[in-house]
BAZA-851813 format. One record per residue: residue in one letter; x, y, z of N, C-alpha, C in turn. Coordinates in pm, whole numbers, padded with zeros to 5 digits, always signed. Example, Ala and Ser with C-alpha at 12.3 -4.5 7.8 and 13.67 -1.06 7.14 Angstrom:
2
A+01319-00569+00780+01230-00450+00780+01320-00330+00780 S+01285-00225+00708+01367-00106+00714+01290+00003+00787 
***
This chain:
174
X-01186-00960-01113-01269-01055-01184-01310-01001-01321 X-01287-00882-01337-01313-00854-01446-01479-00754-01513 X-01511-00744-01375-01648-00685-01359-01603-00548-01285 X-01735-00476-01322-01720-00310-01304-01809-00296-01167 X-01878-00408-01116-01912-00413-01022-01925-00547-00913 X-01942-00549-00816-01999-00661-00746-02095-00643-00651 X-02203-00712-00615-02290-00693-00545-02222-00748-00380 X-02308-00686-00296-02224-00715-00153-02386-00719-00045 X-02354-00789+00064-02462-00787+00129-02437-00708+00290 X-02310-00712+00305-02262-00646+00401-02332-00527+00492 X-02308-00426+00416-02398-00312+00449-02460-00301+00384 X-02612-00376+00344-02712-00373+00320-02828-00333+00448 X-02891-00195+00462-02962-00171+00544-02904-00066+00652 X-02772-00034+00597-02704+00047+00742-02699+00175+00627 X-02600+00292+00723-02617+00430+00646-02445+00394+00593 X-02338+00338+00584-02232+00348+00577-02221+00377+00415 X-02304+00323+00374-02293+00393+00230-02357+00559+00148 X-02428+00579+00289-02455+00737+00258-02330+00824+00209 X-02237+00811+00234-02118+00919+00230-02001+00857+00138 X-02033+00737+00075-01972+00684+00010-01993+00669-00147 X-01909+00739-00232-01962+00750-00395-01924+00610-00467 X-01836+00498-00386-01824+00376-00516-01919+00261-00408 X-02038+00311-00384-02105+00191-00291-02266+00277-00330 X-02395+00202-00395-02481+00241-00443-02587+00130-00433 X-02727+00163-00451-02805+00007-00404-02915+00007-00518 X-02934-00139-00561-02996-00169-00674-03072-00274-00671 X-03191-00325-00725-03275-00458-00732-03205-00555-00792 X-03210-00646-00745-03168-00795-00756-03238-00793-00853 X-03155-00842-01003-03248-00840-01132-03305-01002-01139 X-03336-01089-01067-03377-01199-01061-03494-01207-00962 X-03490-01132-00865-03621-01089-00759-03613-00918-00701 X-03667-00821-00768-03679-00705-00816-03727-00681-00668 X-03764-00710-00586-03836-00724-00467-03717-00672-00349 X-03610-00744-00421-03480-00730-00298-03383-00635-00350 X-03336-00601-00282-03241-00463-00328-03067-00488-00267 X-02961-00497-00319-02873-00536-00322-02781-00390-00269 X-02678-00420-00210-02545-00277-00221-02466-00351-00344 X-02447-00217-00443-02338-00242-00486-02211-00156-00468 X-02127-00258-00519-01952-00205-00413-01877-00197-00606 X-01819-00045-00629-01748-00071-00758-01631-00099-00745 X-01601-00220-00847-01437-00256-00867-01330-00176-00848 X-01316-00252-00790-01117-00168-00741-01055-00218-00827 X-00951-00164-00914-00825-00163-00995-00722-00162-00988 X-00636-00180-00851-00547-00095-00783-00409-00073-00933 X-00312+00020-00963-00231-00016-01050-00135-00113-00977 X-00067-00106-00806+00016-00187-00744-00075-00241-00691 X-00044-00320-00613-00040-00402-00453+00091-00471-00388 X+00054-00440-00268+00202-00482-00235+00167-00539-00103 X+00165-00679-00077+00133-00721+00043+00211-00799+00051 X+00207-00866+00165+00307-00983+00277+00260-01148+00218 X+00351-01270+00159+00234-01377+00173+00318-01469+00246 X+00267-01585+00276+00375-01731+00316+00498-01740+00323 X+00442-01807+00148+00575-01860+00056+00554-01791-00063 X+00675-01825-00144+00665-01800-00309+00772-01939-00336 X+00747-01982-00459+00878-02022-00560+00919-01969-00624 X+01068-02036-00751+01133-01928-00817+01065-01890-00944 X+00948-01973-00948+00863-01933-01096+00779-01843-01049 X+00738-01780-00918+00644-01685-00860+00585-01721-00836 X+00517-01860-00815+00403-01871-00735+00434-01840-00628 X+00277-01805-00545+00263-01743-00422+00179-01818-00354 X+00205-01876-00171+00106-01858-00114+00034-01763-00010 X-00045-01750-00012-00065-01640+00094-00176-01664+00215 X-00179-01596+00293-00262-01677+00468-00381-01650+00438 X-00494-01540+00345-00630-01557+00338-00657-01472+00186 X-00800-01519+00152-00828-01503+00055-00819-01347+00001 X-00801-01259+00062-00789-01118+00037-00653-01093-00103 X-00550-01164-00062-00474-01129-00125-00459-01211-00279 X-00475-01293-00259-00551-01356-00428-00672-01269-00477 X-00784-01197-00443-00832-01104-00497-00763-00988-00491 X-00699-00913-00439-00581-00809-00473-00505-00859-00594 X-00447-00965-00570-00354-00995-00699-00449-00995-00832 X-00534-01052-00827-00639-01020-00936-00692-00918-01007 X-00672-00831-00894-00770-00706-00952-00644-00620-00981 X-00534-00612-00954-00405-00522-00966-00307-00545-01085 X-00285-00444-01128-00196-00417-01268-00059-00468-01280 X-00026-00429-01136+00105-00527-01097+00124-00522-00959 X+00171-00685-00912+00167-00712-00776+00338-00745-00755 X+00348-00711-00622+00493-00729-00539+00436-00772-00395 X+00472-00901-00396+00469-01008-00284+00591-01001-00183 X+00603-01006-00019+00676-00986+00042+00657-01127+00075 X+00783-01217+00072+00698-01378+00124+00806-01388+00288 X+00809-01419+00357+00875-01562+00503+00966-01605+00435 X+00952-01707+00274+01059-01798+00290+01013-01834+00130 X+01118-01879+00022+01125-01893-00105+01154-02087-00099 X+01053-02122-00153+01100-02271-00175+01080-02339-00279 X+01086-02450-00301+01124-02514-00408+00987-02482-00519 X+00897-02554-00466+00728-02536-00510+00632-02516-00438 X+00581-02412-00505+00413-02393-00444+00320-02464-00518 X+00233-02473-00501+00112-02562-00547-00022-02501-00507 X-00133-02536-00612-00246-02470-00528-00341-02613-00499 X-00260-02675-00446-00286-02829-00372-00213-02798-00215 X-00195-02711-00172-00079-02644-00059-00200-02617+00057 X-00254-02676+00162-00347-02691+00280-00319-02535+00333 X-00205-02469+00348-00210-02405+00442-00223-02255+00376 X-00267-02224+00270-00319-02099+00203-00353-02104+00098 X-00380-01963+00049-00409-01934-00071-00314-01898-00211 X-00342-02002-00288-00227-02026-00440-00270-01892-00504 X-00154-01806-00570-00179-01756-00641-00064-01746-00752 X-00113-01821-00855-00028-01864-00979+00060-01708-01029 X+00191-01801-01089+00272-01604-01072+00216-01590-01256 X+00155-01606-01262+00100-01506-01378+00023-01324-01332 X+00010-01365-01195-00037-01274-01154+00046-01177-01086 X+00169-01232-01081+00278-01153-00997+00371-01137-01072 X+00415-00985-01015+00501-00905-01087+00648-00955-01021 X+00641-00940-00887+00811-00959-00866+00787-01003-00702 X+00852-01119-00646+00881-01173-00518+01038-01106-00472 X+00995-01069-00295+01074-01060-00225+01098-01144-00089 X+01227-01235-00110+01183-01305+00057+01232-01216+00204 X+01150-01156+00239+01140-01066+00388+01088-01106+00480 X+01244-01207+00549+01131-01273+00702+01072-01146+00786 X+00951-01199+00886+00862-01118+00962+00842-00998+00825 X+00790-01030+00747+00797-00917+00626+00653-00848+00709 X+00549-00922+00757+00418-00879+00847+00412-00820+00965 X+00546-00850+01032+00530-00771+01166+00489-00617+01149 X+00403-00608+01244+00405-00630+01392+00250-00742+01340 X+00174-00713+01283+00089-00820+01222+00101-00963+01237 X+00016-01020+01223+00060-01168+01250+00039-01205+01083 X+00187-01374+01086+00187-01427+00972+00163-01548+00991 X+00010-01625+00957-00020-01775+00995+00096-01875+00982 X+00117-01941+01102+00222-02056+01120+00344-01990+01077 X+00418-01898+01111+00484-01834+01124+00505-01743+01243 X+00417-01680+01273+00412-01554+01392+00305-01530+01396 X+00277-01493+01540+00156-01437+01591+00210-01252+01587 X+00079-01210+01601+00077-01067+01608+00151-01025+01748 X+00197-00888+01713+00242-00826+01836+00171-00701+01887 X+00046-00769+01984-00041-00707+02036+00036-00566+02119 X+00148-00570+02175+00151-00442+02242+00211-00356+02148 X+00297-00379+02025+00328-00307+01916+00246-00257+01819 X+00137-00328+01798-00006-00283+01765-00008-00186+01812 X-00009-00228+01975-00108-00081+02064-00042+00045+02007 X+00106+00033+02037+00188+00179+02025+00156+00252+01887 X+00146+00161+01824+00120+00163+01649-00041+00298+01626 X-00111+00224+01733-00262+00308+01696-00232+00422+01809 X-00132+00408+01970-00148+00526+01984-00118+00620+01948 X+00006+00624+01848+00085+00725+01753+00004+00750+01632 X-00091+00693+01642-00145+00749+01496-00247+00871+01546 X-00257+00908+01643-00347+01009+01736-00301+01121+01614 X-00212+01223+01564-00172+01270+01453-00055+01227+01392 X-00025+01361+01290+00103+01325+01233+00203+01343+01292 X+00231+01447+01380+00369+01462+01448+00394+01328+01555 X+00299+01288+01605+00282+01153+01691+00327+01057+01607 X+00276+01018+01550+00306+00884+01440+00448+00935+01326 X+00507+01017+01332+00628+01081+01253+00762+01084+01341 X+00663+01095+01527+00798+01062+01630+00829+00931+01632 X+00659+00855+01647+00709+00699+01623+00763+00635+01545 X+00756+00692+01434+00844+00586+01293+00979+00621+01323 X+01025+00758+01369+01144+00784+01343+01242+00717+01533 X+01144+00695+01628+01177+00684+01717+01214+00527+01709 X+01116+00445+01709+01113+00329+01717+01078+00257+01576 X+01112+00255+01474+01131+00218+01362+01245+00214+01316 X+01249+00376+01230+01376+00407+01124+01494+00409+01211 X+01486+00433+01366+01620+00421+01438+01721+00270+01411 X+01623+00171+01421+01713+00106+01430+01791+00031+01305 X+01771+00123+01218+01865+00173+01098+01846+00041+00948 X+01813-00089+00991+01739-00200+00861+01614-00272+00927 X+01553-00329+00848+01466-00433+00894+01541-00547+00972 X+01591-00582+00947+01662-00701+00992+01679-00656+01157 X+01786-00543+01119+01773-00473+01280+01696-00448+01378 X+01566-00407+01316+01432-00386+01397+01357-00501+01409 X+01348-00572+01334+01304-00721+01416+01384-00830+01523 X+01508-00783+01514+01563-00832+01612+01580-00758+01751 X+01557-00664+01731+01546-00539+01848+01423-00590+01922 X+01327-00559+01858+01170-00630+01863+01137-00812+01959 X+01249-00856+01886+01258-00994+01941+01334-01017+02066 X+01453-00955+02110+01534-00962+02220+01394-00847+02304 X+01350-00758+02261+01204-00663+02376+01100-00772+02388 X+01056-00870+02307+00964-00960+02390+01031-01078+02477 X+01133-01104+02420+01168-01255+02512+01216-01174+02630 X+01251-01066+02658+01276-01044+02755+01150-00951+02881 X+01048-00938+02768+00937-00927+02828+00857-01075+02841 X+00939-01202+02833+00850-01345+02857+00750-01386+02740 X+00748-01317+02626+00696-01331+02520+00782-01433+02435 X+00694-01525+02367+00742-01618+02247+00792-01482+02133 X+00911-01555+02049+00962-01462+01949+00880-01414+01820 
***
């Protein structure tokens, strides 16, 4: 947005900002009485997230408001979209428009979100999740898993279809 700060009400009153140097608390300069957290602007130079759709002029849509403030605040953005179509619009019901002035470069990567869920597209894959957080226990754990059940099955394309023949045959929708 263009500001060096924003005020947040979130953790207002908890300690989570004790240990935190870009989160600080200040009077509401309109009622001096109330005291605000403030949260400092993020800049990121990339972002690189998952959205909808895109078109070929770059518009983007994406499933919640997070990623239109990422695209905003970032120097340059790379969108992973589902599916490239004719037009986006920010008249489009089922997300959030983000005009490609703000985007650097579209890629169309179906399940580009898995194991995550992508609204009206895919639901999350709750037991791939699980494996996901139990390998993150350290690095050699989470370094067997990428290389075990990830990078093995040698492209994306490959590993989501690997992924997809392991749930339908666990009775899971694809």
């Amino acid at each position: 947005m263009g500001v060096p700060f924003v005020p947040v009400r979130g953790y207002a009153g908890s300690d989570v900002i004790a240990g935190r140097d870009d989160f600080t608390t200040a009077p509401n300069p309109f009622n001096p009485d109330e005291r605000y957290v403030i949260a400092k602007a993020i800049n990121p130079d990339v972002a690189i997230f998952h959205g909808l759709k895109a078109d070929r002029k770059g518009n983007v849509l994406v499933g919640d408001r997070n990623g239109l403030l990422l695209a905003m605040a970032s120097r340059k953005v790379i969108v992973t979209v589902e599916e490239i179509v004719d037009v986006v619009t920010e008249h489009d019901p089922t997300g959030w428009y983000i005009p490609a002035i703000h985007i650097t470069a579209v890629a169309q990567v179906p399940y580009g979100a898995y194991p995550t869920a992508c609204p009206d597209y895919y639901d999350a894959d709750d037991a791939e999740l699980l494996q996901y957080v139990k390998a993150s226990v350290s690095d050699e754990a989470f370094a067997n898993y990428l290389t075990e059940d990830v990078f093995a099955a040698g492209s994306h394309d490959a590993y989501i279809q690997q992924k997809r023949i392991t749930r339908e045959l666990a009775g899971l929708t694809p």
